[in-house]
N, C-alpha and C positions, 0 to 999 in steps of 0.2 A: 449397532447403536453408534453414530460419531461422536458422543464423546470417547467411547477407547481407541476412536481411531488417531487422536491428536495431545502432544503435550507441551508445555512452554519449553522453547528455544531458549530464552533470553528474556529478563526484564528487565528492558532500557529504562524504567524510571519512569521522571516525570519530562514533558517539553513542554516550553512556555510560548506559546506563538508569537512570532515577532510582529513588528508595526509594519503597517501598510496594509493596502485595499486587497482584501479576497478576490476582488472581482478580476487582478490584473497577477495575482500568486504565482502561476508557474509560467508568466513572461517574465517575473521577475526573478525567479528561481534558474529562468535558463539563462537569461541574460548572465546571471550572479555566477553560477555553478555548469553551463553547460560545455568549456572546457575540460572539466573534468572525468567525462561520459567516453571511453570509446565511439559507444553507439547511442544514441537522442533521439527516442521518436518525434517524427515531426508533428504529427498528429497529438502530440501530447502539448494539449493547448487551452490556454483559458474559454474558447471557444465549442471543446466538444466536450471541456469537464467542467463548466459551468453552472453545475448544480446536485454540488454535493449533498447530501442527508443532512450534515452537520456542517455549516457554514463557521469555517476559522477565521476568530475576532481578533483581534491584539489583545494579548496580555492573558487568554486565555491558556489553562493549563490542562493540559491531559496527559494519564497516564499511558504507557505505551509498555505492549511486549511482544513478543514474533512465538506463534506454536509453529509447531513442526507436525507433520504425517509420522506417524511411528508405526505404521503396519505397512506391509508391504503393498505394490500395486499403485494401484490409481484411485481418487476422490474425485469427485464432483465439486464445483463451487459451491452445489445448494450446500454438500452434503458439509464442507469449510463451516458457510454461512450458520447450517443448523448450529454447529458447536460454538461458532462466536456468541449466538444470541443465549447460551448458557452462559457467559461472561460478561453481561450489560454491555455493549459495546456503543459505539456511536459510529459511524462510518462517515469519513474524511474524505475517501478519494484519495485523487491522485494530489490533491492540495497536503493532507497530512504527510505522504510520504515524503514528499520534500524537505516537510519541517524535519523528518526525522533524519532526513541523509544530512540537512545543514548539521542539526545537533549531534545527532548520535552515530554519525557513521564511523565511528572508530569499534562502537563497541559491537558491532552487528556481523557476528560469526560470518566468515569466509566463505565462499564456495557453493552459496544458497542464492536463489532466488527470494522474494518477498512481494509478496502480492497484497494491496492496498482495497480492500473488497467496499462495494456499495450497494447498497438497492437497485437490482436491475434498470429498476424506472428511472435511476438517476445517474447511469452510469451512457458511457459516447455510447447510440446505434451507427456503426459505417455503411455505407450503400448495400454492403451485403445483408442487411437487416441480421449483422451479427456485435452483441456488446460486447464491449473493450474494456478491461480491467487492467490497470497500471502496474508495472512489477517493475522492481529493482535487482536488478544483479550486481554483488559483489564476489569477483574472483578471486582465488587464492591468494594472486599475485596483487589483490587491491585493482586491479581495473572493475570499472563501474559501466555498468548498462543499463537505461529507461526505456523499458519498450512498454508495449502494450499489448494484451492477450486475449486471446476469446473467451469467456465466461461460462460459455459451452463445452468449450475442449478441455477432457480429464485432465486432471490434477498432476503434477509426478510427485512421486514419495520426499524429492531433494527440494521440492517446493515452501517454503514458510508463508506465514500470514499474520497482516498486522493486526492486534486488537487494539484499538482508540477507548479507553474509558474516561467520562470525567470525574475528575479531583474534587472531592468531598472537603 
């Protein structure tokens, strides 16, 4: 059963989405912040993630936490997926996780990965007829990495996941 495979990392709180057009978010995110990346996919573009599940508005608020794998081995995204949807979730995309690196990136344990999960159907297909899921690395040493992942390819154990709920 996944839920005993996964338990909360970290609960970042609440984020309040800041002002401006969804449509142009992570040109504006990289323009803002993409100095601060080691490594920036390029591919991570208003163009291939343009149609999140849950479309962020200004002033909009959601709560935000990172689970962790706590069994050893490898997970499936479904098997992620399944466990989020035990937690109402809403899925962001690669547009939430930014919000969370502008606000929260102090507080998001070291040395993890974090994976921003969506509805297949609304996540980038690349020419490989394979979807891309956005992840965030922050290193021990505080270096930062945006890449993009297959949604296919197993899980690692050192992997986190964001859950997006909204504020009641």
């Amino acid at each position: 059963m996944s839920q005993n495979k996964f338990a909360l990392l970290v609960d970042l709180g609440i984020i309040t989405i800041p002002e401006g057009d969804p449509a142009t978010q992570l040109a504006r995110f990289k323009e803002e912040h993409g100095d601060k990346f080691y490594y920036y996919n390029k591919n991570i573009t208003d163009e291939h993630f343009s149609n999140p599940s849950r479309i962020l508005q200004s002033g909009d608020k959601l709560w935000v936490r990172a689970f962790e794998q706590v069994v050893d081995g490898t997970t499936t995204s479904e098997e992620r997926m399944a466990f989020l949807a035990t937690q109402k979730p809403v899925y962001t995309g690669a547009q939430g996780a930014t919000v969370v690196f502008e606000q929260k990136h102090d507080h998001l344990p070291k040395g993890t990965w974090y994976t921003s999960f969506d509805e297949k159907e609304h996540l980038w297909e690349n020419v490989n007829n394979s979807y891309k899921v956005p992840r965030l690395y922050i290193s021990s040493f505080g270096d930062c990495e945006f890449c993009v992942s297959d949604f296919e390819c197993p899980c690692a154990a050192n992997g986190a996941f964001f859950c997006f709920s909204e504020v009641k």
